[in-house]
C-alpha positions as CSV (number, residue, x, y, z in Angstrom):
1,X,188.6,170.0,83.9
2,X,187.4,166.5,83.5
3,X,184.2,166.0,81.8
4,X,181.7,163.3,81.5
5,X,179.7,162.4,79.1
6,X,176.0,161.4,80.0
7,X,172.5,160.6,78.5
8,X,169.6,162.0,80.7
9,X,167.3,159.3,81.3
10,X,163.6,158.7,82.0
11,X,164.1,157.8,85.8
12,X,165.9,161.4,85.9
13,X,162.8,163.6,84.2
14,X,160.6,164.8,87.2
15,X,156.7,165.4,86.2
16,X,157.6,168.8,83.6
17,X,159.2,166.4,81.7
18,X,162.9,168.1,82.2
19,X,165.8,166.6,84.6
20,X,164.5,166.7,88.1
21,X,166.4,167.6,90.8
22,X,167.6,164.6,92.5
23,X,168.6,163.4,88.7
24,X,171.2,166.6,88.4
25,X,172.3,164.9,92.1
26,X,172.5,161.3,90.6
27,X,174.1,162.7,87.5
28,X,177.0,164.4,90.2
29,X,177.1,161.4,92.1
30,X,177.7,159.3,89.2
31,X,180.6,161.8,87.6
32,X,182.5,161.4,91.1
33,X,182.4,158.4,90.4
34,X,183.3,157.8,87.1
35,X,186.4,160.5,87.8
36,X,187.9,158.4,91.1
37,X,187.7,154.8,88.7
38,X,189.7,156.7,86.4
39,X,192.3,157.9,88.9
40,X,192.5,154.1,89.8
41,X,190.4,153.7,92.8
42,X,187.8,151.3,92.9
43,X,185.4,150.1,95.5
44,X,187.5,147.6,96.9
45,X,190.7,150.3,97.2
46,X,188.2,151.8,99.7
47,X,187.1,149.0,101.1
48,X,190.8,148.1,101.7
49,X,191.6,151.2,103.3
50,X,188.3,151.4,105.3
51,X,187.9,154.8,103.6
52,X,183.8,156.2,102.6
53,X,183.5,159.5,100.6
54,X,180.8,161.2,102.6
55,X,178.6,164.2,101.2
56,X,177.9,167.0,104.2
57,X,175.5,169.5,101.2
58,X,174.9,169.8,97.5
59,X,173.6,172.6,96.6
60,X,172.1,173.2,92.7
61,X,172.2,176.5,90.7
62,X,169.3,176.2,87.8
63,X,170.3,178.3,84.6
64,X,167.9,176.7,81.9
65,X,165.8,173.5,81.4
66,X,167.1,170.5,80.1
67,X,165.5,167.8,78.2
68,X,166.1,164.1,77.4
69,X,167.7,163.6,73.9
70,X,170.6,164.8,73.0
71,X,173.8,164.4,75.2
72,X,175.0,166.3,78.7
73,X,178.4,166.7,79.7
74,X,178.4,167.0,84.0
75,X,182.0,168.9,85.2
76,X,184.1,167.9,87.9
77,X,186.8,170.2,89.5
78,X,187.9,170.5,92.9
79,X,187.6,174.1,94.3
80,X,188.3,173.3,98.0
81,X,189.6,171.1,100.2
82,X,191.5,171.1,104.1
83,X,195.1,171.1,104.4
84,X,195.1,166.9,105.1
85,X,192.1,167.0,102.4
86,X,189.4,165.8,104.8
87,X,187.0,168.6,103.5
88,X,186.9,169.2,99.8
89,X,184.5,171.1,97.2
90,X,183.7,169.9,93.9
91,X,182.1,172.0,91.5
92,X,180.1,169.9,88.7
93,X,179.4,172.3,85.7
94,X,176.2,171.2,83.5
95,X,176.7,171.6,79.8
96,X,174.6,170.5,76.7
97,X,175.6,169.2,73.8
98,X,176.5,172.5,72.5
99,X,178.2,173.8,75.4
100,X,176.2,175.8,77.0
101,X,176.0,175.9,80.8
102,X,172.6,175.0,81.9
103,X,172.9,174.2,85.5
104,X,176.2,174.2,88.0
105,X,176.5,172.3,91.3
106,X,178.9,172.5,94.5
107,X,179.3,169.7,96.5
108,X,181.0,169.7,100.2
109,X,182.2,166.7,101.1
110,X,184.5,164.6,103.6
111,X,186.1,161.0,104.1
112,X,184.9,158.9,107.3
113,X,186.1,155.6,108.7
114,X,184.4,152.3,107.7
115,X,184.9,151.0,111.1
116,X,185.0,154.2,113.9
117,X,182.3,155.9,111.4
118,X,183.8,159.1,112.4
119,X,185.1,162.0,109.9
120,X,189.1,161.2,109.1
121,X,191.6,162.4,106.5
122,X,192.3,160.1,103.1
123,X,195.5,158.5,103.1
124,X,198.3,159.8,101.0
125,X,196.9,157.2,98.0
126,X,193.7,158.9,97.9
127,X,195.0,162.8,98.6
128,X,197.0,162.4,95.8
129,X,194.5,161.3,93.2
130,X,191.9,163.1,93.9
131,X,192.9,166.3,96.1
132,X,195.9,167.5,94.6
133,X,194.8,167.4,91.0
134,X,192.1,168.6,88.8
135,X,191.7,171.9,90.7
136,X,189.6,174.6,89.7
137,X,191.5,178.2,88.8
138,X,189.5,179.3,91.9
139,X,190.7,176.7,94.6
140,X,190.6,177.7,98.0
141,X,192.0,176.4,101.1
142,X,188.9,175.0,103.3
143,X,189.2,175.9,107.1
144,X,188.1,172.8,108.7
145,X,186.8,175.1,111.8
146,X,184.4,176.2,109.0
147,X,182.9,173.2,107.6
148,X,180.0,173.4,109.4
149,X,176.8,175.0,109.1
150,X,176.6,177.9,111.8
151,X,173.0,178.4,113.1
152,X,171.9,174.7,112.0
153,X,171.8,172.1,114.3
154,X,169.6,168.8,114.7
155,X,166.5,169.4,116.6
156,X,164.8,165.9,117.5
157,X,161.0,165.6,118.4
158,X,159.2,163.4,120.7
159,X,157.4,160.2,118.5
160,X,154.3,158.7,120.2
């Protein structure tokens, strides 16, 4: 399991004064991040191979508060992904600086094409780095048939 090491900041506090929301999000975001640069892909390695890491749903499980102070520690651990790895799950565990789990997140994600903008599978580089390794003792093999949501579908409105 990699784990990253992160201060919770006043931009991520929401008005109770503990980590909002959209700053456990950011704080996911960010440790996705951090993990990929450390497998040796940057920005321009995507760029290169005309490769975005899309997010399809996060979903956030709240155990206890968390305050700005002392130091987090935000999980990252694949749990899921397609045969070709053009779906995956990440789970992100959040920890204090004690170790206790305060909060746990699940992220379902894909790759698309820069240019087509349309879902595709990473090349070999990227399955490798970040498909194959760092998997969670709980992995499962993501049916892509599955991917998305049953019984939610866009609905557009008229604007005047």
């Amino acid at each position: 399991m990699f784990l990253n090491k992160m201060e919770i900041r006043w931009s991520d506090l929401d008005p109770n004064q503990h980590l909002a929301n959209s700053g456990y999000m950011n704080l996911m975001s960010a440790t996705r991040m951090k993990y990929m640069v450390m497998q040796g892909i940057g920005y321009q390695d995507l760029k290169k191979l005309n490769l975005g890491p899309v997010v399809l749903r996060e979903e956030i499980h709240y155990f206890k508060e968390v305050f700005p102070g002392k130091p987090i520690y935000v999980s990252y651990e694949i749990i899921g992904a397609s045969e070709d790895g053009t779906f995956y799950k990440i789970r992100h565990d959040f920890y204090n600086y004690k170790g206790g789990n305060f909060a746990r997140g699940i992220m379902t994600g894909t790759w698309i094409d820069m240019k087509t903008r349309k879902i595709t599978p990473p090349s070999t580089f990227i399955f490798e780095k970040l498909i194959t390794k760092n998997r969670g003792d709980d992995f499962v093999r993501l049916d892509p048939k599955e991917m998305r949501l049953k019984n939610i579908q866009p609905k557009n409105i008229t604007v005047s």
